[in-house]
FILONU-637705 format. One record per residue (C-alpha): x, y, z. Coordinates in Angstrom, 3 decimals, decimal comma, padded with zeros to 6 digits. Example, Ala and Ser with C-alpha at 12.3 -4.5 7.8 and 13.67 -1.06 7.14 Angstrom:
<pts>
         c1         c2         c3
    012,300   -004,500    007,800
    013,670   -001,060    007,140
</pts>
This chain:
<pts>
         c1         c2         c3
   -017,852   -043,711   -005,422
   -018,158   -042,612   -008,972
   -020,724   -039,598   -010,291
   -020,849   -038,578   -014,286
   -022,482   -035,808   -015,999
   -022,195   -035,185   -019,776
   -023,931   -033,101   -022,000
   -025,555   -034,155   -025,511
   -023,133   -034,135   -028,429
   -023,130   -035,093   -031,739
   -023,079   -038,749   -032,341
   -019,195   -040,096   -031,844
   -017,683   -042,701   -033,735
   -015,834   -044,387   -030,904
   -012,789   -044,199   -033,053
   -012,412   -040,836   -033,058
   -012,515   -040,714   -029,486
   -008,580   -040,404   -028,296
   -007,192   -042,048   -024,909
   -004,587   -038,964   -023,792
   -002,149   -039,783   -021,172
   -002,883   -038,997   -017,332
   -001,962   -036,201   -016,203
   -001,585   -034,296   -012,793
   -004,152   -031,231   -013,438
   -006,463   -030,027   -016,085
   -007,407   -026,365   -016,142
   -010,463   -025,481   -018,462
   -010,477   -021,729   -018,981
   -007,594   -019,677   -020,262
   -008,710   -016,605   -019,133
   -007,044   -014,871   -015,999
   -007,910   -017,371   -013,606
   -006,931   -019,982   -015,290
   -003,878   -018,898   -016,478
   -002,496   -017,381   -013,243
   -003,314   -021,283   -011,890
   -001,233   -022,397   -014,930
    001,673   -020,173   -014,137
    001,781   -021,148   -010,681
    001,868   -025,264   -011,617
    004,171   -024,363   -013,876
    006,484   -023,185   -011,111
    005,817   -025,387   -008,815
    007,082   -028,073   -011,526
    003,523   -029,883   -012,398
    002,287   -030,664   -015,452
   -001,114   -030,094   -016,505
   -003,300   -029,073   -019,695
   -004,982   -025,717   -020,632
   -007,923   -025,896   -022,245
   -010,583   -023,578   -023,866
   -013,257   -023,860   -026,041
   -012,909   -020,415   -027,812
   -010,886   -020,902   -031,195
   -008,577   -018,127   -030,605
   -007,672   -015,717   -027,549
   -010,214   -012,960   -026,355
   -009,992   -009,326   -028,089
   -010,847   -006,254   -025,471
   -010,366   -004,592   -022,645
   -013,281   -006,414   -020,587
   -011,629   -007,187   -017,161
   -009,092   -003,830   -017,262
   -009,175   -002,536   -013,906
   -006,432   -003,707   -011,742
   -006,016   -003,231   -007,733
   -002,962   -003,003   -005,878
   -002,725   -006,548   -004,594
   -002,655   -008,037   -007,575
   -000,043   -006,080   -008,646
    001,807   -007,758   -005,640
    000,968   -011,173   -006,789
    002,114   -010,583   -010,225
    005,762   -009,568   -009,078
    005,932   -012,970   -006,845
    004,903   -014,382   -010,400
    007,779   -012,710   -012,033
    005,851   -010,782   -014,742
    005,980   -007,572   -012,791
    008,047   -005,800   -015,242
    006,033   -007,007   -018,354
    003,138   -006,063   -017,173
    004,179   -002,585   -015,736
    005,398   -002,046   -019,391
    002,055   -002,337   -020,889
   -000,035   -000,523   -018,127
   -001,660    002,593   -017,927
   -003,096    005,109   -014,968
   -007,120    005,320   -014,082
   -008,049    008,429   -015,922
   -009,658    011,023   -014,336
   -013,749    011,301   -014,827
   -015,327    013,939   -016,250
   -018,760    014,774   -016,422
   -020,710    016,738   -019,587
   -023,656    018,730   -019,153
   -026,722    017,185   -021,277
   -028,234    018,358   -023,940
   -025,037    019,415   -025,503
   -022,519    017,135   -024,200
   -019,485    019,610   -024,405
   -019,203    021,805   -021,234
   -017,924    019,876   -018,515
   -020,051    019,817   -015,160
   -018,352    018,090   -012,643
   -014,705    016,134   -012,462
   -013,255    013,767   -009,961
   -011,847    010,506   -009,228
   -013,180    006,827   -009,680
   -011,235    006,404   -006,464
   -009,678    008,224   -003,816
   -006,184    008,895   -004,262
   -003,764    006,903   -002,097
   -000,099    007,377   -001,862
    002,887    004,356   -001,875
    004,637    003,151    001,232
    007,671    001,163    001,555
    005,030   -002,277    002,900
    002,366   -000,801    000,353
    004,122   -000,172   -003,235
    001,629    000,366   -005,585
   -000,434    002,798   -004,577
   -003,496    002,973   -006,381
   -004,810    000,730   -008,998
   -004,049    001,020   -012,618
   -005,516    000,140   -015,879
   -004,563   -002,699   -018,440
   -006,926   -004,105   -021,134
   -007,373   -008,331   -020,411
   -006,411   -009,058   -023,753
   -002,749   -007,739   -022,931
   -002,909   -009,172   -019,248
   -003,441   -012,460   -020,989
   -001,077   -012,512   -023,489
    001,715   -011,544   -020,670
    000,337   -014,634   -019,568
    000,862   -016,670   -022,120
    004,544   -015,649   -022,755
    005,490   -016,365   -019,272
    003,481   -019,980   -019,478
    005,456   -020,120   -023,099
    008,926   -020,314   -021,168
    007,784   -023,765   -019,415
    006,644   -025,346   -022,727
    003,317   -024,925   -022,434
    000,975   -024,037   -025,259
   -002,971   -023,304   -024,778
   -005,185   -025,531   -026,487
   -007,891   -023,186   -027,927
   -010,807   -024,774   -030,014
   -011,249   -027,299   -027,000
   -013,818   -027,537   -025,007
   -015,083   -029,539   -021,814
   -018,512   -031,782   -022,048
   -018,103   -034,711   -019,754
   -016,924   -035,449   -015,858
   -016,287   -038,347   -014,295
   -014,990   -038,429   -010,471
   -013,944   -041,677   -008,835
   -011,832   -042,106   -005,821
   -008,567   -041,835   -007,598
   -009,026   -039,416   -010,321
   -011,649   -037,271   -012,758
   -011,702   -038,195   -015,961
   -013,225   -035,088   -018,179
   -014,400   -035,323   -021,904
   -012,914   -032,888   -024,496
   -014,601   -032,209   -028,021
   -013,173   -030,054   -030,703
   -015,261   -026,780   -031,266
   -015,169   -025,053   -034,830
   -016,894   -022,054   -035,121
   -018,228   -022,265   -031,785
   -020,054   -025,807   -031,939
   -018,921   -029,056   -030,466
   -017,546   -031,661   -033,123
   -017,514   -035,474   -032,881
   -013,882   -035,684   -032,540
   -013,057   -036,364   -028,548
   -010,319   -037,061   -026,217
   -010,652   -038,945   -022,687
   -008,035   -036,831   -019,940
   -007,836   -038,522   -017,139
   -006,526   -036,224   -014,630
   -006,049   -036,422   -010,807
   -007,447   -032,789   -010,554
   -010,031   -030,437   -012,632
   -009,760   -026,275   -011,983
   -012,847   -024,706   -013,317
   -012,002   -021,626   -014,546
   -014,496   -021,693   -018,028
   -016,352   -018,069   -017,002
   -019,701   -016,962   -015,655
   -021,068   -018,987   -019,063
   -018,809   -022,214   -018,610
   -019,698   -025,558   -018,367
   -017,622   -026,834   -015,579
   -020,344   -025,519   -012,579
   -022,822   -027,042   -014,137
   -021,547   -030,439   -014,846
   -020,236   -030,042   -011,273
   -023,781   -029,993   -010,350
   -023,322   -026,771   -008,511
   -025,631   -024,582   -008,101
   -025,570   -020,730   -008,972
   -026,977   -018,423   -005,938
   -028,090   -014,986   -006,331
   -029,925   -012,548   -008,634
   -030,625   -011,310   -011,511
   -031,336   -007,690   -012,401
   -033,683   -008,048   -014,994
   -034,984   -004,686   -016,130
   -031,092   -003,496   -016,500
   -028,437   -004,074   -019,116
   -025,075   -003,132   -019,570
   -022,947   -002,458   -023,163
   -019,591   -002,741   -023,394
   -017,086   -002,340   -026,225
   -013,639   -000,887   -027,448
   -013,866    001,380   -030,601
   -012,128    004,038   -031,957
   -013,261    007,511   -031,839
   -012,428    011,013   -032,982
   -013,055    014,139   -032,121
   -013,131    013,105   -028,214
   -010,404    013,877   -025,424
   -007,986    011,109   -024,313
   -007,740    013,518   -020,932
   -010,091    012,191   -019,195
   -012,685    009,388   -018,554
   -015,609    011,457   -020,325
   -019,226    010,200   -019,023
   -022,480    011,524   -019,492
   -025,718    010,717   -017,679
   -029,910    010,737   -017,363
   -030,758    010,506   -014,027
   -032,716    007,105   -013,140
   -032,152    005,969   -016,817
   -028,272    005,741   -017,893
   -024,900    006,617   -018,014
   -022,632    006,443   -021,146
   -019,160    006,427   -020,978
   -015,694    006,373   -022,671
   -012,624    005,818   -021,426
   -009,500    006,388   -023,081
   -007,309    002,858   -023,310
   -004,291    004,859   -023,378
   -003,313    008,670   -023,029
   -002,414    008,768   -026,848
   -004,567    007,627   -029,603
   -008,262    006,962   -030,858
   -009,385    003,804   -029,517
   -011,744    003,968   -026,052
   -013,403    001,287   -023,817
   -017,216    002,258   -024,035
   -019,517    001,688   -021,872
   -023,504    002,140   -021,631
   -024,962    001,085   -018,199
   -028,827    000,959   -017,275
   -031,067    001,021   -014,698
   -035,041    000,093   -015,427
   -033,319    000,859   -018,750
   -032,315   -002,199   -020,711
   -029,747   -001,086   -023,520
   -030,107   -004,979   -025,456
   -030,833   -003,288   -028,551
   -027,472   -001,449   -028,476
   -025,025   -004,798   -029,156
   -025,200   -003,483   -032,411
   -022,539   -001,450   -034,150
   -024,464    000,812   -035,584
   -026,811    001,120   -033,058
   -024,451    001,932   -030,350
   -023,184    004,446   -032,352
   -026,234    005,941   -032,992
   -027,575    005,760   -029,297
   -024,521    007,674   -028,124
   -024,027    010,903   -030,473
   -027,740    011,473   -029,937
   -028,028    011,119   -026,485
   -024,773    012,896   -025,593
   -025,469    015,313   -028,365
   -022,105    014,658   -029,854
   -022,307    015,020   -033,314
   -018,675    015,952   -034,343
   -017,986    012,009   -032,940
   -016,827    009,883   -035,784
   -016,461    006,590   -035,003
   -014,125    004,263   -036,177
   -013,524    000,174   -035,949
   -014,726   -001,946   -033,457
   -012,439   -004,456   -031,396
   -015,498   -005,894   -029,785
   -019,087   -005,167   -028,156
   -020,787   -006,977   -025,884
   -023,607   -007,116   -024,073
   -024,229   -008,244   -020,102
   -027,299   -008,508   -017,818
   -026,521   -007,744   -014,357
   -025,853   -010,294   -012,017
   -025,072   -011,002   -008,833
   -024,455   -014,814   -008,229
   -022,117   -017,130   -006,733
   -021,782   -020,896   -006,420
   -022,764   -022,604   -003,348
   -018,934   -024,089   -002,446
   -015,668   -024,056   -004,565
   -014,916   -027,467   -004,634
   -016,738   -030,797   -005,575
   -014,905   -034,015   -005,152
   -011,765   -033,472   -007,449
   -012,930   -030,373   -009,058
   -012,090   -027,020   -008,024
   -014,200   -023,891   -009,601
   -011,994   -020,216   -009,858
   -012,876   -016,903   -011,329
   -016,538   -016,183   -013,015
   -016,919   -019,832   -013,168
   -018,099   -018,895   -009,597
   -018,440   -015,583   -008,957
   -020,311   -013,287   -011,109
   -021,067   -009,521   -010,469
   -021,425   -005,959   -011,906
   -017,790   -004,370   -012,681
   -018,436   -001,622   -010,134
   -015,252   -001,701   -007,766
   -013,014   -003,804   -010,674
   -013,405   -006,902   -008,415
   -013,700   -009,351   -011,084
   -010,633   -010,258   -012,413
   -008,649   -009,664   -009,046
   -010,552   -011,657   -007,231
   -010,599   -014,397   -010,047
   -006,545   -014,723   -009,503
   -006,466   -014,832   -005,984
   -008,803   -017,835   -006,570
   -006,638   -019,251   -008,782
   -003,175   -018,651   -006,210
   -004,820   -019,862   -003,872
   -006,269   -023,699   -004,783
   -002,381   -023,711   -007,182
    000,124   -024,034   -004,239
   -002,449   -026,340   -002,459
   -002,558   -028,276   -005,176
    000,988   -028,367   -005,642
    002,087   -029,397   -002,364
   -000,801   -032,421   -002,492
    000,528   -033,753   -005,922
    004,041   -033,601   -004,610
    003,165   -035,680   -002,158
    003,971   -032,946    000,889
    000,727   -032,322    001,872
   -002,550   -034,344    002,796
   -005,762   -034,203    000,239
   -007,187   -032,397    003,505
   -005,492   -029,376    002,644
   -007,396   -028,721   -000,816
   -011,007   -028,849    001,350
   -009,309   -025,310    002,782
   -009,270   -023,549   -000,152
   -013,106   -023,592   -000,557
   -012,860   -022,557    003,185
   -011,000   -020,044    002,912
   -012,173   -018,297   -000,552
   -016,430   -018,715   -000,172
   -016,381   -016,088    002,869
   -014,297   -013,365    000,958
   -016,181   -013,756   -002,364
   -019,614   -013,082   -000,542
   -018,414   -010,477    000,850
   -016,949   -008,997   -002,196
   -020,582   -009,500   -003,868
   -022,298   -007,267   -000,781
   -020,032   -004,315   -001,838
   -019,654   -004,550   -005,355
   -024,210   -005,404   -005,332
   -023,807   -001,830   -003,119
   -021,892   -000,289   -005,651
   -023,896   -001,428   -008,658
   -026,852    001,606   -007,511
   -024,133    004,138   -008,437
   -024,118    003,229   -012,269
   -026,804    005,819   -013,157
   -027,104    009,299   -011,849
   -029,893    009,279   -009,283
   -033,122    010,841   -010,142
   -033,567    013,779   -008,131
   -029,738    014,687   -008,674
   -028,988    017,109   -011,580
   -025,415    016,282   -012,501
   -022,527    017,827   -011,093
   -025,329    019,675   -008,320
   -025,733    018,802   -004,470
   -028,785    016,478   -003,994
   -031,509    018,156   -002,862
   -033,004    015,496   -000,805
   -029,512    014,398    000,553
   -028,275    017,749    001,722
   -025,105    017,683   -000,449
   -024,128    014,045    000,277
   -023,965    013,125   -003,560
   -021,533    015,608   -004,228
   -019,310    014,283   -000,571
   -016,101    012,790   -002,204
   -015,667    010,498    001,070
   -018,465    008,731    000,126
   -019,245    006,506   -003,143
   -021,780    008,257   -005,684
   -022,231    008,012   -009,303
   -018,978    006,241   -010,936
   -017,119    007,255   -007,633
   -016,424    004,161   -005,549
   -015,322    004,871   -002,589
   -014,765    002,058   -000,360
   -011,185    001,212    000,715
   -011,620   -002,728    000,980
   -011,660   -002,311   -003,116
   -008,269   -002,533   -002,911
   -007,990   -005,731   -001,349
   -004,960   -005,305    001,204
   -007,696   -005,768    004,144
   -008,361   -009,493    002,498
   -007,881   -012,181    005,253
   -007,782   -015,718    006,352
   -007,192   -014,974    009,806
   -010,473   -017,493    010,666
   -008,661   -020,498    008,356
   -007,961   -023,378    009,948
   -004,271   -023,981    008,448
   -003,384   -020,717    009,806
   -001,303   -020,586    013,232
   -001,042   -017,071    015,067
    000,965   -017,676    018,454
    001,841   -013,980    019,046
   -001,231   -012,470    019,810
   -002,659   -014,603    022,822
   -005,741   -012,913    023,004
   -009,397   -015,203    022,667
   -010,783   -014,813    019,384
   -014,288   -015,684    017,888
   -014,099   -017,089    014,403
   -017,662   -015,763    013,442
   -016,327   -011,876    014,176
   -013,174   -013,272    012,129
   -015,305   -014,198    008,945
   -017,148   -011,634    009,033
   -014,084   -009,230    008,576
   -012,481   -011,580    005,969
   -012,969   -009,253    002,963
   -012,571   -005,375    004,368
   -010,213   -006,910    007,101
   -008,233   -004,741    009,708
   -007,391   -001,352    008,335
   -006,109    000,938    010,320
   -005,763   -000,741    012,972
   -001,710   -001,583    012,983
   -001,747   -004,820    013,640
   -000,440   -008,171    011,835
   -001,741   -011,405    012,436
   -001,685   -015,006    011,144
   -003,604   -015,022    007,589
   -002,882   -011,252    006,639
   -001,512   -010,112    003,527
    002,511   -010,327    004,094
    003,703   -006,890    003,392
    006,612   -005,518    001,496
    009,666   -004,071    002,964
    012,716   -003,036    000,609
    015,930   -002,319    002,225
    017,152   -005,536    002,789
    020,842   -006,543    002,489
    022,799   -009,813    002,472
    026,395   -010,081    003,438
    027,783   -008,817   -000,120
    025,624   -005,901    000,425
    023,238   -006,848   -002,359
    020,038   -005,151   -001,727
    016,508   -006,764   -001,905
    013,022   -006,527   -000,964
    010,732   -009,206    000,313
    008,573   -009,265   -002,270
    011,508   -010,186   -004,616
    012,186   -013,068   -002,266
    008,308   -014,350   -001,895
    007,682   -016,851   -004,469
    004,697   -019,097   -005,705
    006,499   -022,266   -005,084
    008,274   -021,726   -001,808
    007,047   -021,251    002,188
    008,924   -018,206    003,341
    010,339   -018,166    006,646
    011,692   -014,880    008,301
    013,507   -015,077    011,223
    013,848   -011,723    012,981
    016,811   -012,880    015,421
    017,196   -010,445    018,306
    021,599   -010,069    019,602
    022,885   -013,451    021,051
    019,805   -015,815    020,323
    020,023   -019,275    020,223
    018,284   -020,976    016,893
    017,265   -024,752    017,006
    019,455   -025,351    013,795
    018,099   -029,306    014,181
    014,496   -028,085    014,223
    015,353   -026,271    010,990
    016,092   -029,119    009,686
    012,985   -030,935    009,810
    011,273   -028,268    006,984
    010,838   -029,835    003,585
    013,833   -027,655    001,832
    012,071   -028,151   -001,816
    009,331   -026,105   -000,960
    010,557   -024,082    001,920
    013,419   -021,124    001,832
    014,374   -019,266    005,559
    016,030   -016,264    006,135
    017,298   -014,518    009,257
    016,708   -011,003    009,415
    018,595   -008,507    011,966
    018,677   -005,040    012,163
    022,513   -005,282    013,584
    023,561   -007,477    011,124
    024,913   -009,825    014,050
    023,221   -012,730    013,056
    023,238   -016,527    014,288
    025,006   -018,566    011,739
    022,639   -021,294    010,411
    023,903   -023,668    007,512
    022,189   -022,826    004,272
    020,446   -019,903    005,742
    020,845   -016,832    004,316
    021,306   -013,667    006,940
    019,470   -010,261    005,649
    020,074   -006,622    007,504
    017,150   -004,420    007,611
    019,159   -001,432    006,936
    016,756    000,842    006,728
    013,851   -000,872    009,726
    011,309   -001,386    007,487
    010,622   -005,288    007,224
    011,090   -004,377    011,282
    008,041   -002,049    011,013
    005,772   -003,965    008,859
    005,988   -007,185    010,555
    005,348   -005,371    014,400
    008,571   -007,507    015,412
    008,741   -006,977    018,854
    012,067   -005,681    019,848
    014,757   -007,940    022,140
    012,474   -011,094    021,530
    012,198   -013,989    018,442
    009,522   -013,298    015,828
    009,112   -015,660    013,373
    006,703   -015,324    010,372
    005,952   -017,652    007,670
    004,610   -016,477    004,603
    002,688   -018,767    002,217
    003,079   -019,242   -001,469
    000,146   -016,682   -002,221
    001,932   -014,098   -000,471
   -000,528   -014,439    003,165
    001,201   -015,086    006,653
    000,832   -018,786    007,532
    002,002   -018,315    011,418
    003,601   -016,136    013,639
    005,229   -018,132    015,984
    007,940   -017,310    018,649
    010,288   -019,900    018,374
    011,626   -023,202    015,926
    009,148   -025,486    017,278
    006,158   -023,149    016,495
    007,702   -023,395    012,842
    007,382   -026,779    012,919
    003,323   -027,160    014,577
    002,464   -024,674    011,595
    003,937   -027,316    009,260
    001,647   -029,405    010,424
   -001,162   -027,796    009,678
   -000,168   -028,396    005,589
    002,333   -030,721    005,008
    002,044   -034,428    005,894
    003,195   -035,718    008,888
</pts>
């Protein structure tokens, strides 16, 4: 079976059109999606291409806000320290009566403040402008050889049985040119953003809405004469909300922001109209504004694709998913994406696992994403002050719940299952939970895939794996798990009760490129397994955080995205997870 869709380019003279040599993976997008897929290839040893039709890397903050778990999945990447180097905390918002725009009227968090635990490190999210997240990126993807080809774009797909073969044309200064290149690939990742070609010569369609009497500016300019303390906003009820944020606690330069509602700013993607728009609405004369990085301007939307995956093709990040930033969903939710179709692939190019495995990923992420649309769409009717709410007062009509700081109001989100620990796949099928014996329905499951299980102090097959520092091998080298968790690698913990017996033959049957074990006692009287490294949990916490239950085996399996695979309760429940996702 064989389906092609191209789109009309300048006429070619077949002689410019270049035959490149197969290759296992083509990624078109080097934005975060894409290039958290790259890194992970990378590491798990396959080669691919990264292409993108822009002629040099983004400028701006755009996609800045970053939650908790993906701060997790950037130390299993090993860029942890990079990119805690370059980040800085959400500033605190502050709100300015109008007309006057100086005399502050109300201040509080974007979201509610949330401590650090030994399984949860990172507390609350933190700020870093894309441009930098990207360029970490890049350096990281630099140290396997691998350059990004900007100025190249995708125009043409062609699936057969055996591989996709995608047509490349040179762009310069934005337009295609007639010279070409054939790739024939054995897989395509989408990851070309909300305006991208790759859904659309996927033939995929884009579901949703559009909100089309609202528009949102965004920029990053330099300002003086404003505060870097604070995330200063000002507001008309029913209308608009301007805003500035300070990109770091030192300096000039702020991420800008005007966001309507029956209020469509269009007219504002203009330098000097921005400028203009904002010291007379706020009232801020003594402003003076500086350079521009960038400004942009965004219509609303709320859309997905109907599946993830079409033949060979997989489509990550906006390619898919589009929404308001309200929550900072975006960008987090465009890398998880991306770890989660990478290992897949991975294991399926290797030769480990069937091409069954890759229909999961579409399976797995479509559930979660609509979700994540439902409360970031909810959000979205906080970006203006509401009508009948003077800023900074009680609402009149709501008897004060406006102003309640448990619940999500104007620029205050307040919705836990923003931070993503609650994501699940406890309803996949390649997930094996053998612990927990109780009857569950996979429609409840689904429906709880996004906000997840919170509270309730319990782990299950196709949770996030939490952290637990405190770990220490026989030289009395500490670690943590999430130093041990990597992109390429199923981890197996053993949590070995005194005097158990371990199928060491059973063991044996796990593919040892792609699988690492350890045994993990709180005695430190450990069975002795060849090439099996013992850990003490000196301190109880991977105990805790993993609900082992005490005298008996617990085995957990965590996947190369950092989500438990299985918890089984003894070697041969190891081995029927396997079989879910490797080949038999």
């Amino acid at each position: 079976m064989t389906s092609k869709r191209d789109f009309t380019l300048p006429s070619t003279d077949p002689s410019n059109i270049a035959m490149a040599e197969p290759i296992p993976v083509i990624i078109a997008g080097a934005g975060p999606s894409g290039l958290v897929a790259a890194l992970t290839l990378a590491q798990n040893g396959i080669k691919f291409r990264v292409i993108d039709k822009v002629e040099k890397p983004h400028v701006g903050s755009r996609g800045f806000g970053i939650q908790p778990r993906t701060c997790e999945l950037f130390q299993m990447l090993g860029i942890l320290e990079d990119f805690q180097s370059k980040i800085t905390q959400i500033p605190t918002m502050r709100a300015y009566k109008l007309p006057g725009g100086t005399v502050p009227v109300k201040t509080w968090d974007l979201y509610a403040k949330t401590g650090s635990w030994p399984d949860r490190p990172f507390g609350n999210g933190v700020c870093l402008s894309q441009d930098q997240l990207e360029e970490i990126l890049r350096k990281h993807l630099g140290e396997y050889g691998v350059v990004v080809e900007y100025g190249k774009g995708l125009v043409g797909i062609e699936q057969t049985e055996t591989a996709i073969i995608t047509r490349v044309t040179t762009f310069k200064d934005g337009k295609p040119t007639a010279d070409q290149e054939l790739i024939t690939a054995q897989y395509l990742i989408g990851a070309d953003g909300a305006k991208g070609v790759s859904r659309k010569l996927l033939g995929l369609t884009f579901q949703g809405e559009t909100r089309d009497a609202d528009g949102m500016i965004w920029g990053d300019v330099e300002i003086d004469g404003l505060t870097t303390d604070f995330w200063n906003i000002w507001g008309k009820p029913g209308a608009y909300t301007i805003m500035a944020r300070p990109i770091a606690p030192e300096g000039k330069k702020f991420g800008i922001g005007i966001t309507g509602q029956n209020f469509d700013p269009i007219d504002l993607a203009n330098e000097e109209k921005a400028k203009e728009f904002i010291i007379n609405e706020t009232g801020r004369e003594d402003l003076k504004f500086g350079k521009f990085t960038w400004l942009s301007y965004f219509k609303p939307n709320m859309r997905m694709v109907n599946k993830f995956q079409e033949g060979r093709a997989f489509i990550a990040g906006d390619a898919g998913h589009v929404h308001p930033p309200t929550g900072a969903q975006g960008l987090n939710c465009s890398v998880q994406d991306a770890a989660n179709i990478s290992w897949k692939l991975a294991l399926v190019i290797k030769g480990l696992a069937p091409p069954s495995l890759l229909g999961t990923y579409n399976t797995e992420r479509w559930p979660i994403i609509a979700h994540m649309l439902q409360a970031t769409s909810s959000l979205y009717t906080h970006t203006v002050p509401k009508p009948t709410t003077p800023i900074g007062q009680p609402s009149a009509t709501e008897t004060g719940k406006e102003d309640d700081d448990k619940k999500s109001g104007w620029f205050r989100w307040r919705n836990n299952a923003l931070e993503m620990y609650g994501i699940n796949y406890r309803f996949s099928d390649i997930v094996l939970e053998e612990r927990d014996t109780q009857p569950v329905d996979r429609e409840n499951l689904v429906a709880r895939a996004y906000d997840g299980y919170e509270g309730l102090g319990t782990l299950l097959a196709g949770d996030r794996a939490p952290q637990a520092p405190g770990l220490v091998d026989k030289d009395g080298k500490k670690a943590s798990l999430f130093d041990l968790f990597k992109p390429n690698l199923h981890t197996v913990l053993i949590f070995a009760p005194d005097g158990v017996f371990l199928d060491a033959e059973g063991m044996k049957k796990w593919p040892a490129s792609v699988v690492q074990s350890f045994i993990i006692t709180e005695t430190g009287k450990a069975p002795v397994v060849e090439d099996v490294l013992a850990l003490v949990d000196s301190e109880g916490y991977a105990t805790n955080a993993y609900r082992v239950i005490d005298g008996e085996l617990n085995i957990i399996v965590v996947r190369p995205d950092g989500f438990v695979g299985a918890i089984v309760k003894d070697i041969e429940g190891v081995n029927r997870y396997f079989a879910k996702v490797f080949s038999t």
